[in-house]
C-alpha positions as CSV (number, residue, x, y, z in Angstrom):
1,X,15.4,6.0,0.0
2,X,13.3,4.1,-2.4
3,X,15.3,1.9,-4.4
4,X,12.8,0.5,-7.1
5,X,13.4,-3.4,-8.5
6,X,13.9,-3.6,-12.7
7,X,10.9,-4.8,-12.8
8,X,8.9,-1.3,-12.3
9,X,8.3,-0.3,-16.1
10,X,8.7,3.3,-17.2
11,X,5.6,4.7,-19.3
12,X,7.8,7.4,-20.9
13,X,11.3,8.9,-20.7
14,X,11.6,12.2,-20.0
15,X,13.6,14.8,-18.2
16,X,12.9,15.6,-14.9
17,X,14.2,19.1,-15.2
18,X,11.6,20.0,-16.7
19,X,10.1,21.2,-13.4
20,X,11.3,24.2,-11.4
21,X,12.5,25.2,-8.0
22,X,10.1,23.8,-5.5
23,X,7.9,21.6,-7.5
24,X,10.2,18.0,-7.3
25,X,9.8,15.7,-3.8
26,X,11.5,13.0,-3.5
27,X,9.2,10.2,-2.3
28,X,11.1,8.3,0.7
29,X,10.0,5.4,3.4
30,X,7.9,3.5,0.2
31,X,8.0,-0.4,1.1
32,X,10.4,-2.2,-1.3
33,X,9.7,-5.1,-3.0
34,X,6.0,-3.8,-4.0
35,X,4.4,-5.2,-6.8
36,X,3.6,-2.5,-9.8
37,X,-0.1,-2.4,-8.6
38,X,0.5,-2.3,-4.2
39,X,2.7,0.7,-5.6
40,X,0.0,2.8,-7.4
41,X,-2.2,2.1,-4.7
42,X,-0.2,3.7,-2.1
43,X,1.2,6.3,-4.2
44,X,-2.2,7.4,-5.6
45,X,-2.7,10.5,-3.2
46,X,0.1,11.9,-4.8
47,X,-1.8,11.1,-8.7
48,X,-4.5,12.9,-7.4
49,X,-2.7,15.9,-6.7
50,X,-1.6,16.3,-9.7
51,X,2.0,14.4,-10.0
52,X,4.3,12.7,-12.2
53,X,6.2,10.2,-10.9
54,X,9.6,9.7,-12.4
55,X,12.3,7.2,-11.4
56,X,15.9,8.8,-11.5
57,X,18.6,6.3,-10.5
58,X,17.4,4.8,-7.1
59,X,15.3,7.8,-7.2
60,X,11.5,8.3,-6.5
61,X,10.4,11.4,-7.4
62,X,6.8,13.3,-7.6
63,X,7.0,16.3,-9.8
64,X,4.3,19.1,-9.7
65,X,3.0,21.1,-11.8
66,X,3.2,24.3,-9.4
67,X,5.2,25.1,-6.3
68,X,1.9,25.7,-4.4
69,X,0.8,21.6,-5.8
70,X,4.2,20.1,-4.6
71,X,3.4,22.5,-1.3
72,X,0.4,21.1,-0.7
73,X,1.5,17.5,-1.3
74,X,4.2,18.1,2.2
75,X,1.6,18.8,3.8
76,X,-0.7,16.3,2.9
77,X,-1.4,13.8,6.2
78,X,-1.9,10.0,6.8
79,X,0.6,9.0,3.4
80,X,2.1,5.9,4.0
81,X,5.6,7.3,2.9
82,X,7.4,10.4,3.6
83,X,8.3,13.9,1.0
84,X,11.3,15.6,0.9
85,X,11.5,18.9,-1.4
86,X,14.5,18.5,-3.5
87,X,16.7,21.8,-4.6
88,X,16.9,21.8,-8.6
89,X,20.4,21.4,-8.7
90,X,20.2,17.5,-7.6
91,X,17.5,16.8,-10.3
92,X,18.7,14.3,-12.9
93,X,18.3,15.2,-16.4
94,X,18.2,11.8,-16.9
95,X,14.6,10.4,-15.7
96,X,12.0,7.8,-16.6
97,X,8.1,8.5,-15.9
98,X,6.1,6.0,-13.8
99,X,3.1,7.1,-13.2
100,X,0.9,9.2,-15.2
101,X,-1.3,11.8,-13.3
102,X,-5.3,10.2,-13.6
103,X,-7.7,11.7,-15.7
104,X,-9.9,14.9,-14.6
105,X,-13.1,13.8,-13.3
106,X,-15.9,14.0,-16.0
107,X,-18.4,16.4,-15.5
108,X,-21.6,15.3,-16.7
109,X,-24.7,17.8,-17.0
C-alpha cells in the first residue's frame, strides 16, 4: 500500500464516491518517499488514460471515468506499480485530488 508523505499537495478536495462500481483502483507497489514530480512521472500512464488521482487516508486511488477506462487501465502492461479494483463500499467519502487528468491533445488543421 502506498502511504503518501504530508508533503504531497492536494489540487482539490473532492469525494471519491463520485465514481461507480468498477471505475476506482487502488494504485499499490508505488515507491515511497518520491518527490511530487518522480510521482507524476511514473503515475502518468494512468493521466493518460483518463484518471483522477485522489489520496484517501494512506490511500492511492485512480478513478475513471467508465468501467471499461478503469478496465483497460488493469490491463495496461510494463506500470511500474500494481492496480487493484476496489468494491464501492470501501471508497472514502472523504478524498483529496492529486492529480488532474492532462489536457486532450490539440488538433490542429
Amino acid at each position: 500500500m502506498v502511504h503518501l508523505c504530508a508533503c504531497v499537495p492536494a489540487v482539490v478536495a473532492a469525494p471519491a464516491a463520485a465514481a461507480g462500481a468498477g471505475q476506482v483502483l487502488e494504485v499499490l507497489g508505488l515507491a515511497e518517499g518520491l518527490a511530487l514530480g518522480e510521482m507524476e512521472q511514473q503515475l502518468e500512464p494512468l493521466l493518460r488514460l483518463g484518471a483522477q488521482l485522489r489520496r484517501a487516508g494512506p490511500q492511492l486511488l485512480a478513478c475513471f471515468d467508465s468501467p471499461a477506462a478503469a478496465q483497460g487501465a488493469l490491463l495496461t502492461a510494463g506500470l511500474p506499480f500494481q492496480l487493484r479494483p476496489l468494491p464501492p463500499t470501501t471508497i472514502s467519502t472523504s478524498s483529496e485530488l492529486l492529480l488532474p487528468p492532462p489536457p486532450p491533445p490539440s488538433s490542429s488543421s
